[in-house]
VOTILUM-189128 format. One record per residue (C-alpha): residue in one letter; y, x, z. Coordinates in steps of 0.5 Angstrom, whole numbers, padded with zeros to 4 digits, always signed. Each point is the difference from the previous one (the first is absolute). Example, Ala and Ser with C-alpha at 12.3 -4.5 7.8 and 13.67 -1.06 7.14 Angstrom:
BEGIN
A-0009+0025+0016S+0007+0002-0002
***
This chain:
BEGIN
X-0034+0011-0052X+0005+0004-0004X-0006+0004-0005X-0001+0008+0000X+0004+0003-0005X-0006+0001-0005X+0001+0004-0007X+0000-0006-0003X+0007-0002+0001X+0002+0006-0006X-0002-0006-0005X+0002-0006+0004X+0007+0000-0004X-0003+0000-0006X-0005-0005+0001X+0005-0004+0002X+0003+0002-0008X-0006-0001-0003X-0002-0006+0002X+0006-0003-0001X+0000+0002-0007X-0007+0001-0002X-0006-0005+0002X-0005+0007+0000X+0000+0005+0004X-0005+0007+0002X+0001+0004+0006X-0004+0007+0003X+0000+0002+0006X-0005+0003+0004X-0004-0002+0006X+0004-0001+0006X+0007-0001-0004X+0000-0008+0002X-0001-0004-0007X-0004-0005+0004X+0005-0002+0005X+0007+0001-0003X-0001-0001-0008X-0002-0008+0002X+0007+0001+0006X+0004+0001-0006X-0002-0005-0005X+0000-0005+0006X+0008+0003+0001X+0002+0000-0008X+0004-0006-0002X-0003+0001-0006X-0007-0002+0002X-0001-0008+0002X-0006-0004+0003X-0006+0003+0002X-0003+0008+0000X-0007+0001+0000X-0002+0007+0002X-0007+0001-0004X-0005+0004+0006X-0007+0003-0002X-0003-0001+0006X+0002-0006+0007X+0002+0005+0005X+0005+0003-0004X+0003-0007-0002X+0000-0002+0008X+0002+0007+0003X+0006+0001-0006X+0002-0008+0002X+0001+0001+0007X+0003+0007+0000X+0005-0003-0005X+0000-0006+0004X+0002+0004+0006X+0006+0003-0003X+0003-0005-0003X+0000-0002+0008X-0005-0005-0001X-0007-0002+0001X-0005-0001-0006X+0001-0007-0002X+0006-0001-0001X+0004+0004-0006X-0006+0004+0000X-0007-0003-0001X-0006+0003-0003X-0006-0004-0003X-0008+0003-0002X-0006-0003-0001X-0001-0002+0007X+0007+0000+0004X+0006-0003-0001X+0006+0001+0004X+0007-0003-0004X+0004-0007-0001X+0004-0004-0005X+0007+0005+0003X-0005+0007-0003X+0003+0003-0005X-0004+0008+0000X-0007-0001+0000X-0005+0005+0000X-0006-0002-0002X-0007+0004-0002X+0000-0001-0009X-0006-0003+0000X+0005-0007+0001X+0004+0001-0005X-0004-0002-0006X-0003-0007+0003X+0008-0001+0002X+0002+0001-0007X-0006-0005-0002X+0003-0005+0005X+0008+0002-0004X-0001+0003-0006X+0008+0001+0000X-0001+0002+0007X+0006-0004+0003X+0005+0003+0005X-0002+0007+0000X+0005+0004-0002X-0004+0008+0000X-0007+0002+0001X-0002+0007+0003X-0005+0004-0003X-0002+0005+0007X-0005+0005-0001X+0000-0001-0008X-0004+0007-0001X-0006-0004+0004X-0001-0003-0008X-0003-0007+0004X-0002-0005-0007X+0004-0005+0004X+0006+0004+0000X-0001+0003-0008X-0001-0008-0002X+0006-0002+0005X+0005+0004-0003X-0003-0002-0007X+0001-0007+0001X+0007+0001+0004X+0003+0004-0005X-0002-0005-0006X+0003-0005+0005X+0007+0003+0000X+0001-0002-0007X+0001-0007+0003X+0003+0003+0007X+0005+0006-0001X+0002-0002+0007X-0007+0002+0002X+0000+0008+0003X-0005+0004+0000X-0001+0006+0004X-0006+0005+0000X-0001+0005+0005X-0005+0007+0002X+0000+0006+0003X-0005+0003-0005X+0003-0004-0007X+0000+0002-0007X+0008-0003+0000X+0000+0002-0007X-0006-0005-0002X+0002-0005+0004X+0008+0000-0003X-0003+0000-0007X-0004-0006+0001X+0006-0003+0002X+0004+0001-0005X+0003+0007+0003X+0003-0003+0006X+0004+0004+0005X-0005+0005+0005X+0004+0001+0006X-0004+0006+0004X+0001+0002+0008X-0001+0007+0003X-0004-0001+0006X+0000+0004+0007X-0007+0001-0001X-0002+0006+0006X-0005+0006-0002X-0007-0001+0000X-0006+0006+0001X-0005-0003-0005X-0007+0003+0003X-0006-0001-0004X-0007+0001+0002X-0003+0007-0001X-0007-0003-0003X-0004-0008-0002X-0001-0004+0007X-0007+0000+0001X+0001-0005+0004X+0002-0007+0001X+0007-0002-0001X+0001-0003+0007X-0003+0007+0003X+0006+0004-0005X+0005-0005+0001X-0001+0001+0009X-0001+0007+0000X+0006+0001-0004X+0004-0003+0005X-0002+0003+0006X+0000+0007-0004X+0009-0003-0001X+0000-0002+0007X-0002+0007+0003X+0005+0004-0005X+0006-0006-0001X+0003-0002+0007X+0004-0006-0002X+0000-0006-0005X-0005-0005-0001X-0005+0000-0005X-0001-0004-0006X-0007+0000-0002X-0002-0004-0008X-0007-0002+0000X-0003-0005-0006X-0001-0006+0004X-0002-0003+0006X-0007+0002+0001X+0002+0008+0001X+0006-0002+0004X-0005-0003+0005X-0006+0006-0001X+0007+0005+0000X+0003-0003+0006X-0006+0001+0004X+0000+0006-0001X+0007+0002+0002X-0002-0004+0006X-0005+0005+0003X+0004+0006-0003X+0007-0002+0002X+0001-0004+0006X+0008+0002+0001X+0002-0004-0006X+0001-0006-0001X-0004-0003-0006X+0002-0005-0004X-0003-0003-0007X+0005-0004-0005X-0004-0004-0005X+0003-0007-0004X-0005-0004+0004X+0001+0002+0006X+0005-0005+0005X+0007+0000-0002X+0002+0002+0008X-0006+0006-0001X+0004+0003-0006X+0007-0002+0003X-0002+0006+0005X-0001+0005-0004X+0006+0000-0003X+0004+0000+0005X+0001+0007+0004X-0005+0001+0005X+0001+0003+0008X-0006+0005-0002X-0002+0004-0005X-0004-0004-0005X-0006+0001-0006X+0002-0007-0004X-0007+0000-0005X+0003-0003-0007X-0003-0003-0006X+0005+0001-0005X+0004-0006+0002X+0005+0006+0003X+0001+0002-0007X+0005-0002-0003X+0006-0004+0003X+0000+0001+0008X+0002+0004+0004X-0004+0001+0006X+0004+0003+0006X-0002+0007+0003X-0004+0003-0005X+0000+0007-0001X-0008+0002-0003X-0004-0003-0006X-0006+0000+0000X-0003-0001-0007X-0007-0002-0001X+0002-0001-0007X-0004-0006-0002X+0002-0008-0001X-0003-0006-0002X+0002-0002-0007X+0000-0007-0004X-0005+0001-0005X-0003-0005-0005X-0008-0001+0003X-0005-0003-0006X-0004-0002+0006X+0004-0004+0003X+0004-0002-0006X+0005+0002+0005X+0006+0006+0002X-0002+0002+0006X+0001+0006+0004X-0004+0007-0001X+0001+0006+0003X+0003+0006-0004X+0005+0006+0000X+0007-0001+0001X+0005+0003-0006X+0005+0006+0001X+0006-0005+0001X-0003-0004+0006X-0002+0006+0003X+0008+0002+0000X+0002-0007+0002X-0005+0001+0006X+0003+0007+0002X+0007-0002-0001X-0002-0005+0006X+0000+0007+0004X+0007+0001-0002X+0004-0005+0002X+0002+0002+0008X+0000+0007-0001X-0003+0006-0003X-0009-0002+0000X-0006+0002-0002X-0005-0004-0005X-0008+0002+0001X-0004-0001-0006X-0007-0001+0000X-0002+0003-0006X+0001+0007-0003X+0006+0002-0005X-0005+0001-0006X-0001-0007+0001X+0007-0002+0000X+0000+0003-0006X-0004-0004-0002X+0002-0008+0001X+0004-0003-0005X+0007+0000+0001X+0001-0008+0001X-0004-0006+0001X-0002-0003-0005X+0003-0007-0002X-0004-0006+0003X+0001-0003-0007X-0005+0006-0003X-0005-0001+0006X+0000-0008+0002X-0003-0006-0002X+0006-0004-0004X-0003-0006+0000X+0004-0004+0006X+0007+0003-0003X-0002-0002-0007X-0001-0007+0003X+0007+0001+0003X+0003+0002-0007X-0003-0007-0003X+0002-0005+0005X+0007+0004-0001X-0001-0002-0008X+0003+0008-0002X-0003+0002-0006X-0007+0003-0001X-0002+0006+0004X+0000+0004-0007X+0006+0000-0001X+0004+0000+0007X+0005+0005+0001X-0004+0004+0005X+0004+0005+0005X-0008+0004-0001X-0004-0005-0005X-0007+0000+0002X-0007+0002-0003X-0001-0004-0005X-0008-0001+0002X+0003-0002+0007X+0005-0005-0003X-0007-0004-0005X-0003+0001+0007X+0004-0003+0004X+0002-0007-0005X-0008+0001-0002X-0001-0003+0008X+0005-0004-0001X-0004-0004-0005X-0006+0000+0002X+0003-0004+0006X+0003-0004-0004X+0007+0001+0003X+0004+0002-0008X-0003-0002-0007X-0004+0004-0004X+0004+0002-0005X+0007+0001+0004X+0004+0001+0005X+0002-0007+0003X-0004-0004+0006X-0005-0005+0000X+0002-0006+0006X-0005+0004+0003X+0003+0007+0000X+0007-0004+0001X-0003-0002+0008X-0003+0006+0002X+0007+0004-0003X+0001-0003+0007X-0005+0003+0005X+0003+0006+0003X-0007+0004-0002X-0004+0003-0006X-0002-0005-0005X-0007+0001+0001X+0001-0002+0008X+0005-0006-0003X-0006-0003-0004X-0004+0001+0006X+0005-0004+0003X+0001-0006-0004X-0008-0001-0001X+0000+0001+0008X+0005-0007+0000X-0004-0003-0005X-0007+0000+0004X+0004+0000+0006X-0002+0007+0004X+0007+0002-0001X+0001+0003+0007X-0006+0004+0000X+0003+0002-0008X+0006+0003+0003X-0003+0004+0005X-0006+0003-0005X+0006+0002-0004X+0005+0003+0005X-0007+0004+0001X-0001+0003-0008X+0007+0000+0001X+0002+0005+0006X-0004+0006+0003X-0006-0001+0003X-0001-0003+0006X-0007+0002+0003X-0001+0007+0002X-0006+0003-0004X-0007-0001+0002X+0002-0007+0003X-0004-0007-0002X+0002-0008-0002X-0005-0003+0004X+0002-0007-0004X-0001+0003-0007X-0007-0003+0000X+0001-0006+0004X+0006-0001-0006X-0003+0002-0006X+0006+0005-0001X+0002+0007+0003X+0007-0002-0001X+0000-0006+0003X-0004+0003+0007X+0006+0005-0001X+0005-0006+0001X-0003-0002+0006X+0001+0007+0002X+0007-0001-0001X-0001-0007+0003X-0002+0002+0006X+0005+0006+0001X+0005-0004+0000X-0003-0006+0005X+0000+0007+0005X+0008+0001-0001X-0002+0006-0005X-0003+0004+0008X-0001+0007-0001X-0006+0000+0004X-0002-0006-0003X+0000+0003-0007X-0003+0006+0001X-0006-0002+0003X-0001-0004-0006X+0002+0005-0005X+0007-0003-0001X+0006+0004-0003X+0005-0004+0004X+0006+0002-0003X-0003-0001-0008X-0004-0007+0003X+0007-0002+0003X+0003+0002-0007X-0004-0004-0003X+0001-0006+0004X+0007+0000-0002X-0001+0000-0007X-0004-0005+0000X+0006-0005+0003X+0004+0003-0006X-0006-0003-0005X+0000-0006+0004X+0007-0002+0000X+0001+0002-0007X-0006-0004-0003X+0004-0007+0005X+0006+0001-0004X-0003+0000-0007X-0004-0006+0004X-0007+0002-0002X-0005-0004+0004X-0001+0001+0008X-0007-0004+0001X-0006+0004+0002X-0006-0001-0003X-0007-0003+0003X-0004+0006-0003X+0004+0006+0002X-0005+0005-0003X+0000-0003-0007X+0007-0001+0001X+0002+0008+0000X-0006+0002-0004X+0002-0004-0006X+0008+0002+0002X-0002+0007-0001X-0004-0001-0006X+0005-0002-0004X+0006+0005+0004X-0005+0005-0002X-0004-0002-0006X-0001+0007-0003X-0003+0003+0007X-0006-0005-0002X-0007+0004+0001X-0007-0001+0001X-0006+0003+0004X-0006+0004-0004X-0005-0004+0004X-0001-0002+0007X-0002+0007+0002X+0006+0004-0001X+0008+0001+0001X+0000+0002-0007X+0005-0005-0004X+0002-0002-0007X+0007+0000-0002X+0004-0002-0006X-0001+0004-0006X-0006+0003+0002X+0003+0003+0005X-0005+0001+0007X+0002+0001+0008X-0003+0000+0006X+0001-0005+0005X+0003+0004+0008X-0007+0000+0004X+0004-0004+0006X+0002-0006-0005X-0002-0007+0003X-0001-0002-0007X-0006+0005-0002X-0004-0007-0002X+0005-0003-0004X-0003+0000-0008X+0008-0001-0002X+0006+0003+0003X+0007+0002-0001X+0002+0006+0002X+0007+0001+0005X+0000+0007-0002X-0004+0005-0004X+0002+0007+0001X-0003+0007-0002X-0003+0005+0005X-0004+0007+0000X+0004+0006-0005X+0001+0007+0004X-0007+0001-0002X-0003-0006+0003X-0003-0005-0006X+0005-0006-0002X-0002-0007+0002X+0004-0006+0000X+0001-0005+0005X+0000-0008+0002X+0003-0002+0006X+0004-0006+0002X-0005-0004-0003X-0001-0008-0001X-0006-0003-0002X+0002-0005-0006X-0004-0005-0004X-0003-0002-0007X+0003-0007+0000X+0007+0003+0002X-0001+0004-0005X-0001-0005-0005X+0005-0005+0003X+0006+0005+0001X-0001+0004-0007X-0004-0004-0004X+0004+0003-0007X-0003+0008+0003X-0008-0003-0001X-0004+0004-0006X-0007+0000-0002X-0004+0005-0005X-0006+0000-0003X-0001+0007-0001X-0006+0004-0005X+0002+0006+0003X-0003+0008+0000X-0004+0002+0007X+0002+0007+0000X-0006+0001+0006X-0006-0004-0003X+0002+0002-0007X-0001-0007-0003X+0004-0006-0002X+0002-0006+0006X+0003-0006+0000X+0005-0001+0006X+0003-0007+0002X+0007+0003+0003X+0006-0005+0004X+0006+0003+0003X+0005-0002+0003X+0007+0004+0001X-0003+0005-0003X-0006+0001+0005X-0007-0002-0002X-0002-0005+0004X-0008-0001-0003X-0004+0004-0005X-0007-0001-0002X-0004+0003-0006X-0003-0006-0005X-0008+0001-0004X+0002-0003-0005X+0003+0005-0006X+0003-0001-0006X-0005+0004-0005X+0005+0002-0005X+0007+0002+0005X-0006+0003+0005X-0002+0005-0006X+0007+0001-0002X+0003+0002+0007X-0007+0005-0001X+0001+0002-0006X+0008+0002+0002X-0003+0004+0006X-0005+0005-0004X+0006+0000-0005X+0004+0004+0005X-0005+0005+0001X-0001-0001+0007X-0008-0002+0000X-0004+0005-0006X-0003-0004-0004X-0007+0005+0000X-0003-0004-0007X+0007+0003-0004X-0003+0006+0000X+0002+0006-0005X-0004-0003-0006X+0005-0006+0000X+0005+0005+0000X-0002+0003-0006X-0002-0006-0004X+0009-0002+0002X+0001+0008-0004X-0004-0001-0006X+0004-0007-0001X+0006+0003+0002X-0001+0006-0005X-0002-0005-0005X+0006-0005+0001X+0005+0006-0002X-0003+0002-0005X-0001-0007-0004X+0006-0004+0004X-0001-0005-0006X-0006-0002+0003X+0004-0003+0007X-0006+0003+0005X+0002-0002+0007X+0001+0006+0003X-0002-0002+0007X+0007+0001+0004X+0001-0004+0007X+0000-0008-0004X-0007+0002-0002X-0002+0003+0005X+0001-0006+0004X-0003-0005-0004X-0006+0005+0000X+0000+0000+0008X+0001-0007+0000X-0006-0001-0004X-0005+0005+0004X+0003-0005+0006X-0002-0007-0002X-0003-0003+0005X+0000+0004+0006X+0006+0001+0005X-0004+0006+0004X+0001+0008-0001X-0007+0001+0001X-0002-0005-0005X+0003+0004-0007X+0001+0006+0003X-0006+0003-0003X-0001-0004-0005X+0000+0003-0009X+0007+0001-0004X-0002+0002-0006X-0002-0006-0002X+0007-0004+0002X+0003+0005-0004X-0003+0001-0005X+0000-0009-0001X+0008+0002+0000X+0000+0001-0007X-0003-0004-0005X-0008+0001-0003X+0004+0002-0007X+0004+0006+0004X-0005+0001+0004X-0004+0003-0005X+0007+0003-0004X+0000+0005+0006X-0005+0002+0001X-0001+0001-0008X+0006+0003+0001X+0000+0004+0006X-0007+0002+0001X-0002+0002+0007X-0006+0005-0003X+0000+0005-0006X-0007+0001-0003X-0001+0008-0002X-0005+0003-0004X-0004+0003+0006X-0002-0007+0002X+0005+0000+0006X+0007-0004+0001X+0006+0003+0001X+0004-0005+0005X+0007-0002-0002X+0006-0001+0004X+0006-0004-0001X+0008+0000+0002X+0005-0004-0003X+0005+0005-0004X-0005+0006+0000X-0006+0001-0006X-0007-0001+0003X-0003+0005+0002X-0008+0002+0001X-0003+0006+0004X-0007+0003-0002X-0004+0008-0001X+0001+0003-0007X-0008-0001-0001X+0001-0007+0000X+0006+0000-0005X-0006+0004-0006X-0001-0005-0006X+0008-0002+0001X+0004+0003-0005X+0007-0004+0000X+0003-0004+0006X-0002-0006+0001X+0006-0006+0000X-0001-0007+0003X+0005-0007+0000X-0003+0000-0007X+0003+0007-0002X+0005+0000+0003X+0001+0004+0005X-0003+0008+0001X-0005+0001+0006X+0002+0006+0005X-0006+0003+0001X+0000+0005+0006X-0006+0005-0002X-0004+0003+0006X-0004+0007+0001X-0007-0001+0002X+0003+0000+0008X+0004-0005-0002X+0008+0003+0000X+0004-0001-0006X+0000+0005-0006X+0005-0005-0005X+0003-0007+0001X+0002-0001-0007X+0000-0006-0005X-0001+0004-0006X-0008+0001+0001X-0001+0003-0008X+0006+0005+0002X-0004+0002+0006X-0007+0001-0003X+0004+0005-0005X+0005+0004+0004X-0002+0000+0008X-0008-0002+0000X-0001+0007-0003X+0003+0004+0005X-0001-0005+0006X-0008+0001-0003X-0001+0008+0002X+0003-0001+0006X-0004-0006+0003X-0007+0003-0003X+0001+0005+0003X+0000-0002+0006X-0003-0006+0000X-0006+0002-0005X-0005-0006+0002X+0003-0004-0003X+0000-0003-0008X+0006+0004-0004X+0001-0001-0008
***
């Protein structure tokens, strides 16, 4: 079959060029110019190109759809010169030399051949999708160039920044070809849906095929669910076109139908497997729901997984161009222009937005150099980076303090999953549940597999929600995966058959490491103690008998899901922790997936991670002093229980240390122990020679600490006298000094006292009617003469008339005049 005569022939001359002179190169060209099946053709034709040429693939249905199609038009059937390979499928010989393989595999070939043996060129398709594996690969491949100049590299997009790329690279060529793309009428809705995404995506297309008579319709829907909910509207609103869905788990015959053209009109409703590379034949008319499932770390799971969200203004264009690849077409977008407007104009980099752990695995068991330093094409967050080797730690995959794997890590560097699952793995081998391990980690490694309200029945019966749900998978699997089957049981199909297959995988890798095989008497015990020590951060234990409420690792707390089968279990471990409410609705957080574990375990498998306390601590609710002896292990409190028995002298310090704070008043230090901490204070300025204490925080304490000896309860000092324990701060001799210095009273020649007030810094200062101040000629003086007294001289209605320290001055120059006016108006009383 001789090939269409795409645009991308302008470059393929100069292709040729640059490979044979060069080992690096970037090519653009938009949607539609036929990169992905003739760039791959003309290495495969280039003399300079020897042995094998992987063509790197985001997705499995491009990687066999672009193999066949090539296959096809070298006259060939795929297998042959032409052979693709994904997780799940496999199609080519010893005699294939161009292999198009979903990117995933590369890593895990490169571990098997780090010199990568009889590959000539890899191609980098679709690199503006900014797939973590895809960064990492092109790290690794150009260190691995230094060593093999012979190796050519090719990266390729529709929507590349070539300009980045080509730096990376060292400034290598960037060869770009003008497509033929068609026009395209980009429509936007005129307001927000109010409706659910399946109902706007259905009315949409009925709405393009009452006004556009021809051509197929091409609707992008997030995933499988709103395909299903999709389909069954269209079904009741148009019934004269043929429905069809394309997703990655369907059958490969299921997807081969749609793209291949169709006798009728069609409606293919797509996730976003029809993005990028394929071309789907008859499609004139988008329809853009404009949201995708993307990888995203979840904390919950200590996994990535897929989570719903907007599409960026890139992906949009790439799917509107899907429109114009036959001729002239139209693209219906489900949101408004303002929100265009709004989205960010690229997808974010799975390396800013997924868990790094497996790909820090990968970079250890390939012994490049430390994840700090690696000439990233886009380095990561470095907290992302300190997360991810933190795991790897704690699971005891690298050592603690660098970059080098343990003989752990080393074993697991070979199980095609997370290294969290690897570790359930290999303690699966160990207590012999492994075939039940590898169904249990296909399951926290794909998509869900019950629809939502569905039950295990076997979760009690086997002390783990987990657990029940791999029987579920089981059982599944013994029905040949029989749609009617499934769905009467809550079953996803699809995602249940998914996850079987998977599961084979992680079988088959832990035979060629030669992990054990035998099955354990206690299945139960088995899996449970596997789990645990997969999953030793996930450790939580129930408040008591009569909750779902949990305790977790550092002091955090969740709540068990309601339709657990491990709602007895005093300890557990959690297959998944995750975060509901917001919009309004209160936060909580979620246990699910639970497994019922045992103390012993715990002492058995995690002997080192064990810590008693006993602590004399503050009882914020009961305002006393208690005594707690606390054990926790993984960080999780397994018993803590409250003691009688104090230690007097601590249980007065931590009391002490409380009324210090000023949290709970102390009633007997009242304003009369206030004045008595003035007048030493006054007293210590002005004879710093004499070493008064001056009451600061140490003082304070040591007072405190003394009013509680004894006692370990609030209500046991808080009205108890101050002044005394004050006072006893200082010495007798000081004592009496201050109070010979500062005196608190004043005698007068009318019998009265005038009271005295102190402050460090300010002289002392009295307060008293004139009359009483008859007889006193001269200002009295105190701290031995010293200092002057600030007398402040009332009239009889108590308001002052002179503050003054110069009395003799007063009597002389003020008295006189203040005398006639005050007699006046207060004759009664007494005026000399």
């Amino acid at each position: 079959m001789t090939p269409p005569t795409l645009p991308i022939l302008s470059i393929r001359e100069a292709l040729r060029a640059v490979v044979a002179r060069g080992n690096r190169v970037v090519i653009t060209a938009p949607t539609g110019a036929g990169k992905s099946t003739q760039v791959p053709r003309y290495l495969l034709e280039s003399d300079a190109v020897s042995g094998q040429i992987l063509v790197l693939q985001p997705r499995r249905l491009a990687a066999r759809v672009l193999a066949e199609r090539v296959a096809r038009e070298l006259g060939q059937e795929p297998g042959q010169a032409v052979g693709y390979r994904t997780r799940f499928e496999h199609c080519g010989g010893a005699s294939t030399r161009l292999w198009f393989i979903t990117e995933g595999l590369l890593p895990r070939r490169l571990l098997e051949s780090p010199e990568l043996a009889g590959v000539g060129a890899v191609v980098f398709d679709e690199f503006h999708e900014r797939r973590l594996t895809s960064d990492i690969t092109l790290g690794l491949l150009r260190r691995l160039q230094q060593r093999r100049p012979d190796l050519r590299l090719v990266v390729m997009s529709a929507t590349l920044d070539a300009e980045a790329v080509q730096a990376y690279l060292g400034g290598c060529p960037h060869l770009h070809a003008d497509g033929r793309l068609y026009p395209v009428d980009i429509r936007y809705a005129e307001r927000p849906a109010r409706v659910e995404i399946w109902e706007d995506a259905a009315r949409a297309a009925a709405g393009v095929v009452r006004e556009e008579p021809a051509g197929d319709l091409l609707v992008f829907l997030p995933g499988v669910y709103e395909i299903q909910r999709t389909m069954a509207v269209c079904r009741r609103m148009l019934s004269n076109l043929e429905i069809l869905p394309l997703y990655g788990d369907l059958p490969p015959a299921v997807q081969h139908r749609v793209m291949e053209p169709g006798a009728a009109r069609r409606l293919i409703l797509a996730t976003n497997i029809a993005e990028t590379s394929l071309t789907v034949p008859g499609v004139r008319h988008v329809i853009d729901s404009g949201l995708a499932r993307q990888g995203r770390y979840d904390a919950g799971r200590g996994l990535t997984l897929l989570e719903l969200g907007p599409i960026s203004r890139d992906a949009a264009d790439q799917r509107a161009g899907r429109a114009g690849r036959e001729g002239p077409g139209t693209c219906s977008r489900l949101w408004t222009l303002a929100e265009q407007q709004r989205k960010p104009s690229r997808t974010a980099p799975e390396v800013q937005r997924v868990d790094l752990a497996e790909a820090l695995l990968l970079m250890a068991a390939m012994g490049t150099v430390e994840p700090g330093v690696f000439d990233w094409f886009e380095a990561p967050r470095p907290e992302a980076l300190e997360q991810g080797l933190a795991e790897l730690r704690s699971l005891g995959l690298i050592d603690p303090a660098g970059f080098h794997l343990t003989a752990l890590g080393r074993e697991i560097s070979g199980v095609p999953a997370h290294p969290r699952l690897g570790r359930l793995l290999h303690a699966a081998a160990a207590e012999g549940c492994l075939e039940d391990a590898a169904v249990a980690a296909a399951l926290l490694g794909e998509r869900p597999v019950l629809r939502g309200g569905a039950s295990l029945p076997e979760a009690e019966a086997l002390s783990s929600d987990l657990l029940g749900l791999v029987e579920v998978v089981r059982s599944a699997h013994a029905a040949g995966f029989d749609q009617g089957f499934c769905e009467s049981r809550g079953v996803l199909a699809g995602p249940a058959r998914q996850v079987w297959s998977a599961a084979r995988i992680l079988l088959g890798a832990s035979r060629r490491l030669g992990w054990p095989q035998h099955r354990a008497g206690d299945r139960v015990t088995a899996f449970g103690r596997s789990v645990l020590a997969a999953f030793p951060d996930r450790l939580a234990r129930r408040r008591d008998a009569g909750t779902l409420l949990c305790e977790l690792p550092a002091g955090r707390s969740a709540e068990l899901v309601r339709e657990s089968g491990v709602r007895e279990a005093r300890l557990l471990v959690a297959g998944e922790i995750r975060e509901t409410g917001g919009r309004g609705r209160p936060l909580k957080t979620l246990i699910s997936l639970a497994t019922e574990v045992r103390e012993e375990w715990l002492m058995d498998l995690f002997p080192e991670a064990w810590e008693s306390q006993d602590r004399t601590v503050w009882d914020d609710r009961r305002h006393q002093v208690v005594r707690r002896l606390r054990t926790t292990c993984l960080g999780v409190v397994l018993e803590d229980r409250e003691v009688t028995t104090l230690d007097a002298e601590l249980a007065a310090e931590i009391l002490a240390g409380e009324l210090a704070n000023g949290r709970l008043p102390l009633h007997g230090w009242d304003r009369t122990v206030e004045e008595w901490i003035e007048r030493v204070r006054w007293t210590a300025s002005v004879f710093p020679e004499r070493g008064l204490l001056t009451y600061d925080e140490t003082d304070r304490a040591v007072i405190l600490r003394e009013l509680c000896t004894g006692s370990s309860r609030y209500r046991e000092v808080k009205d108890r006298p101050c002044l005394d324990a004050v006072r006893h701060a200082l010495s007798h001799d000081d004592v009496r000094f201050v109070e010979a210095m500062a005196p608190a009273w004043l005698p007068l020649p009318s019998g009265r006292r005038m009271r005295l007030d102190y402050a460090a810094g300010r002289p002392p200062r009295g307060r008293t009617r004139i009359q009483d101040l008859y007889g006193l000629t001269t200002t009295p003086r105190i701290a031995g003469g010293r200092v002057p007294l600030l007398i402040d001289i009332l009239a009889p209605n108590m308001r002052t008339v002179q503050i003054t320290d110069d009395l003799e001055g007063f009597w002389r120059e003020a008295y006189p005049r203040i005398r006639r006016e005050l007699a006046r108006r207060y004759p009664k009383h007494e005026w000399r």
